[in-house]
C-alpha positions in Angstrom: 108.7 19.7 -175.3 105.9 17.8 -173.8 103.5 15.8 -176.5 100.8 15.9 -173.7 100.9 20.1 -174.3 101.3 19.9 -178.1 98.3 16.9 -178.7 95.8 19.2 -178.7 97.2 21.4 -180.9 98.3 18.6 -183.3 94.7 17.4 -183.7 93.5 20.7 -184.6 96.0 21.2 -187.2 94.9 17.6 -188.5 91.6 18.5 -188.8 92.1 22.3 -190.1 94.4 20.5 -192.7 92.2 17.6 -193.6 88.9 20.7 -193.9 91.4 22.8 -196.2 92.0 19.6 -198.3 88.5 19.0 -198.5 88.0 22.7 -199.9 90.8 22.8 -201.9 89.6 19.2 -203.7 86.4 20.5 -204.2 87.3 23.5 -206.5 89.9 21.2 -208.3 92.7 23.5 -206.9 96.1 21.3 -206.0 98.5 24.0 -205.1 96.5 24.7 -201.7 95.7 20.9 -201.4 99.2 20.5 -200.9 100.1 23.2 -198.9 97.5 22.4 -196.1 99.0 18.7 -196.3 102.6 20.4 -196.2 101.6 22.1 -193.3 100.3 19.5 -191.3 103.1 17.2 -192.0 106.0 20.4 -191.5 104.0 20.7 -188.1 103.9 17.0 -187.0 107.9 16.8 -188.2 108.5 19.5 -185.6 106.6 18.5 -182.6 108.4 14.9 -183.2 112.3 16.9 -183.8 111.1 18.9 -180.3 110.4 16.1 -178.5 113.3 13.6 -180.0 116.1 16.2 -180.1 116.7 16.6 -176.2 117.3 12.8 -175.9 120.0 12.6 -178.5 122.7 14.7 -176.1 121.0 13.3 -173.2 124.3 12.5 -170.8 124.5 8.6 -170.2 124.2 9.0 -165.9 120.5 11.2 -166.5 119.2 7.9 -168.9 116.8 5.8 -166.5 115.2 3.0 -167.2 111.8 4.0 -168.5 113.2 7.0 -171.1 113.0 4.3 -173.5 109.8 3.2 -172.7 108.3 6.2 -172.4 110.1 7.8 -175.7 108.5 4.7 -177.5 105.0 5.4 -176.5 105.5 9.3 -177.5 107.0 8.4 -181.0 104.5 5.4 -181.5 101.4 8.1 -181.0 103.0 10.5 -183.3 103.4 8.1 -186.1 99.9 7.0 -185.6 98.2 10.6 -185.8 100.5 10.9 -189.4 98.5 8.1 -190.3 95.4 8.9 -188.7 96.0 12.3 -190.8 96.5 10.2 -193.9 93.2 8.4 -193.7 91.3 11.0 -192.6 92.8 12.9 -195.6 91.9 9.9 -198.0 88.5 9.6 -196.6 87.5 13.5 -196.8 89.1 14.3 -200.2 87.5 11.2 -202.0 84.2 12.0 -200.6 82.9 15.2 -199.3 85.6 16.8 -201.6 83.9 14.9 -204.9 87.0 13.6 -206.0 86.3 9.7 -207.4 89.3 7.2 -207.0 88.4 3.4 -206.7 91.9 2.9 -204.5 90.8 5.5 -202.3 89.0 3.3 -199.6 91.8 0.5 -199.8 94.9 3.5 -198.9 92.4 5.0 -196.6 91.5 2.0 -194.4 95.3 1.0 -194.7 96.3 4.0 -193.4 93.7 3.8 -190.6 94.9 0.0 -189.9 98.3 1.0 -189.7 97.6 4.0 -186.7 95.6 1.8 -185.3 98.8 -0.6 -184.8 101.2 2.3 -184.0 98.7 2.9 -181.2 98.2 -0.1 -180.0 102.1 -0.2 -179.5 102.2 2.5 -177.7 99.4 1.4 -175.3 101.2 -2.1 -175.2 104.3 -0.3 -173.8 102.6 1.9 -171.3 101.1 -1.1 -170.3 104.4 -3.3 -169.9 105.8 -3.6 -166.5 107.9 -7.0 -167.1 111.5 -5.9 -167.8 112.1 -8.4 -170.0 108.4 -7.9 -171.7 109.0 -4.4 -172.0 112.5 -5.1 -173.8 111.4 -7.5 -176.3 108.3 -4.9 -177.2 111.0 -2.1 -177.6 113.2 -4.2 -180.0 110.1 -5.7 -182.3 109.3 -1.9 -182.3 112.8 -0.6 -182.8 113.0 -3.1 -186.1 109.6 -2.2 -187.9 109.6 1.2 -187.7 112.9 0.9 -189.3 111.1 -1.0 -192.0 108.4 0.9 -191.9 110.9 4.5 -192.2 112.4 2.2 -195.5 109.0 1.8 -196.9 108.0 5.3 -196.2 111.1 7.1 -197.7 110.7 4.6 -201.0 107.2 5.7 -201.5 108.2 8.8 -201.8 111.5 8.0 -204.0 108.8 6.5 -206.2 106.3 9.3 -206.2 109.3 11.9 -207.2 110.3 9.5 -210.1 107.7 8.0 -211.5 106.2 11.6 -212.2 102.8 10.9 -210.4 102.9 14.6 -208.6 102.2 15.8 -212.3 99.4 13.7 -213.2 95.8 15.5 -213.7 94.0 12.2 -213.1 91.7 11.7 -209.8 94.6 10.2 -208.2 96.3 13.9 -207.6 95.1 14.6 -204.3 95.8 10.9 -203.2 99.5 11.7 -204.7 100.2 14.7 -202.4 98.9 13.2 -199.1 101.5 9.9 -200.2 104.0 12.4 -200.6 103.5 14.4 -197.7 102.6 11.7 -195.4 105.2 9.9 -196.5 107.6 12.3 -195.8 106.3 12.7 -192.5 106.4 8.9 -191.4 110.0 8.5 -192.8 111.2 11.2 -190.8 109.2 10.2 -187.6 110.4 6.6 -187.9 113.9 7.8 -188.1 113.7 10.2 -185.2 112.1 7.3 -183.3 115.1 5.2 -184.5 117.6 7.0 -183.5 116.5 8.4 -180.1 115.9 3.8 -179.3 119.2 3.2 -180.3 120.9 6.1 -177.9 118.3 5.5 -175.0 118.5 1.3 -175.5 122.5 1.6 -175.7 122.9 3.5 -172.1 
């Protein structure tokens, strides 16, 4: 599966999501709140299972030197349109959708920082053309998105537990893109995980 094909179509499914969100805020309806955010994340899950999945029974003699590179820069933009998603999300739901949280700026521009970062990976990859540069990037990479995978799938342990899915306060809608963007991250940072480890040990 080629991300290059499938970016377009992810972004329109982030913003048809995020607009549905916005709607679905605005009448005070959670149930399709979080199915437009379940169907953005389901979607961005897949594209990132299409693209990793291939690479995981990839024979040892096809593995060249920049599938780890380039798999890196795929999974980094991936992970950064979940939280693009997440802060665009934030933003729309907490505004235009007249929902009032006081956290909502602080997740949102989090989230926004956080893709801007996964980005700026990805770019810094592309852009690395010392072996030994390229290497150490890959590494620092391989060991925060492991952390950040941890973080992710705790979040969400947290949100299950801790009941927050059934509160009626204004932080609902912030609760389902947490869960769902969680979920989404977690799973991207462990595709990306395992498909560094496979490429990075041939």
């Amino acid at each position: 599966m080629s991300l290059q094909r499938m970016l377009p179509w992810l972004v329109l499914a982030l913003v048809a999501s995020v607009v549905s969100m916005i709607a679905g805020a605005g009448r005070g309806l959670p149930l399709p709140t979080g199915v437009a955010a379940a169907v953005f994340a389901a979607a961005i899950v897949g594209v990132g299972l299409g693209i990793n999945k291939p690479l995981w029974v990839l024979e040892a003699h096809r593995v060249t030197g920049c599938a780890a590179p380039v798999a890196a820069q795929r999974n980094a933009r991936l992970i950064a349109l979940a939280w693009a998603w997440g802060a665009a999300a934030m933003a729309g739901v907490y505004t235009l959708g007249g929902l009032r949280w006081y956290h909502a700026w602080q997740y949102g521009s989090g989230m926004a920082l956080l893709g801007a970062i996964a980005f700026g990976y990805g770019f810094a990859i592309a852009r690395a053309r010392d072996p030994a540069t390229s290497r150490m990037l890959l590494l620092g990479g391989l060991q925060l998105t492991l952390v950040q995978g941890v973080a992710a799938a705790c979040g969400v342990l947290y949100l299950l537990f801790a009941g927050k899915l059934m509160s009626f306060r204004a932080d609902w809608a912030a609760s389902q893109i947490f869960l769902f963007g969680g979920l989404a991250i977690a799973a991207l940072s462990a595709m990306a995980v395992r498909t560094q480890r496979k490429l990075m040990s041939r």
